[in-house]
N, C-alpha and C positions, 0 to 999 in steps of 0.2 A: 504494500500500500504506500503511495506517496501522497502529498497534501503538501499546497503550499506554504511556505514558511511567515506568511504573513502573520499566524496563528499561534503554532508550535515556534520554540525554538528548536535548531540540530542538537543541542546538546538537552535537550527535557524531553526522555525517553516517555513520557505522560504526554505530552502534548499531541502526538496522532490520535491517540485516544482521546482526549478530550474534543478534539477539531473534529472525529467521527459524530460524538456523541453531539456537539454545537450542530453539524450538518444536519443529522437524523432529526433534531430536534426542528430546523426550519423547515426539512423536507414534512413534517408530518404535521405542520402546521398553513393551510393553507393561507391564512390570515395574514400570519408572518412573511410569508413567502411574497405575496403580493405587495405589500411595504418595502422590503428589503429589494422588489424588483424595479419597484416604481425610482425609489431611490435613486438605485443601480442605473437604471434609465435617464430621469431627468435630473440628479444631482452636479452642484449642490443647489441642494431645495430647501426651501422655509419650512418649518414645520406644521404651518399655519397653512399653505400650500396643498400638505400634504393630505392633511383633515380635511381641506374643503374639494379635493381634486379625486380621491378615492371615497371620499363622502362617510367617514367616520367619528364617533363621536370625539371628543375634545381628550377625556379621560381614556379613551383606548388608543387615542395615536400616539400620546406621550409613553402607554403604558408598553406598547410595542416598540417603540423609536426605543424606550430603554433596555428591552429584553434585546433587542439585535445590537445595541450597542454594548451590553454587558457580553453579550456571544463574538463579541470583535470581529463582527461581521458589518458594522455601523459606527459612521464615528460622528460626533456632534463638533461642531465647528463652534463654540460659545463667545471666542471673541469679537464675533460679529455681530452687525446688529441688523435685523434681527437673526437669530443665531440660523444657522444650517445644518443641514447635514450628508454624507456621504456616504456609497457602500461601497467594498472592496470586492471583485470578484473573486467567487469561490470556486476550489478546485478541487475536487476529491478524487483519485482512482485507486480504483481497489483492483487488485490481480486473481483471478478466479480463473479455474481449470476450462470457462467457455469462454475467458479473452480477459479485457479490460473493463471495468464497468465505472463511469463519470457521472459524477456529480460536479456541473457547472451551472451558472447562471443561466442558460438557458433549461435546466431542466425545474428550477427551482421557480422560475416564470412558468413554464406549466401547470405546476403545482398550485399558484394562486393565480394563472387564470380560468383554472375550475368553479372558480366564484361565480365566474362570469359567462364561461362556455361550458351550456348544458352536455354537449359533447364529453368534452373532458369530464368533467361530473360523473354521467354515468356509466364512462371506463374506470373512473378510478374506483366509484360504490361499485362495480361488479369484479373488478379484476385487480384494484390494486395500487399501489404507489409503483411498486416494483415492479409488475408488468408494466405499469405507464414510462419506468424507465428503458427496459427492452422495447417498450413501442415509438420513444423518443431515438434508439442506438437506431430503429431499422425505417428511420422518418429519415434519420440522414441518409443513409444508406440510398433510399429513394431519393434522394434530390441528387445524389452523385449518379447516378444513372448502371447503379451495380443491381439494382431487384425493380421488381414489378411489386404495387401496391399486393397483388394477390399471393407473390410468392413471400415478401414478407409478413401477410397475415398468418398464413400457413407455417409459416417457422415461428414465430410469435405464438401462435396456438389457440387465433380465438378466430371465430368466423369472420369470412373476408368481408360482410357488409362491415360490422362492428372494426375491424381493421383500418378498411378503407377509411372508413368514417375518422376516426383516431391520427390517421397518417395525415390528411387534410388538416385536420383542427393543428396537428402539432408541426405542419408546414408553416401557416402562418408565425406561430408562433419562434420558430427558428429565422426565419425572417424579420421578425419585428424585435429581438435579444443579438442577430448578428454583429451589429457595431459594439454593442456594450459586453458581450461574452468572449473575452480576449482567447478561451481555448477552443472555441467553436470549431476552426479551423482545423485546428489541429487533431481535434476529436474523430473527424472526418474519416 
């Protein structure tokens, strides 16, 4: 497993493990995840911005700007006025016996635009975080022109409507995290 060092130090054998556990924790937070993208996106942002542009109450965007900033995945910019804030992109790959498997910004932008894309929604209440991350690895895959929508559904393992349907929604979506997800590319 690697993760970048923006988190862990090289020498705090703890620190991948915490940077898993930080990760899991926004992955399995759709709420978060959409803050931390929005951010990611248009920072730096007011926080005031932020509440009125995701359209959240007062008391839960501070209470989120604090939980991503205490997971040092957020930073609050205070010497300004009014103050701001920024997100770091996040990189996680873990080594498993069927390849590589990442957690970047753009998969974490999936995750909270399920808020909003009934698509995504009800791939992730039927199938999952985890497949929605295999269905994010073989989205790319489709847009390099290695698979057919059909034959990645069929390797993914869910019916090729519900596939199809999934690979669209998360096409947009790698399009619209491209400029702000620095390993996108590389992921590839």
């Amino acid at each position: 497993m690697s993760v970048d060092d923006h988190l862990a130090s090289p020498r705090d054998p703890e620190g991948p493990v915490n940077d898993l556990l930080t990760y899991a924790q926004l992955l399995n937070s759709p709420q978060l995840a959409r803050l931390y993208s929005y951010v990611l996106q248009h920072g730096p942002v007011e926080i005031e911005a932020i509440k009125e542009d995701l359209e959240m109450p007062h008391s839960t965007t501070y209470k989120y700007v604090g939980q991503l900033e205490e997971m040092g995945v957020l930073t609050r910019h205070d010497e300004e006025s009014p103050a701001t804030v920024t997100a770091t992109p996040i990189h996680l790959e873990i080594e498993t016996d069927q390849g590589t498997v990442t957690a970047s910004p753009t998969l974490v932008e999936a995750i909270g635009r399920q808020l909003e894309d009934e698509d995504l929604r009800v791939f992730v209440d039927r199938q999952g975080i985890a497949k929605l991350a295999g269905a994010l690895h073989y989205a790319r895959r489709i847009r390099n022109g290695e698979l057919t929508q059909r034959t990645a559904a069929n390797r993914l393992g869910v019916h090729p409507v519900e596939g199809m349907t999934v690979f669209t929604a998360l096409q947009d979506v790698i399009e619209d995290v491209a400029e702000d997800d620095p390993h996108l590319e590389r992921s590839e």
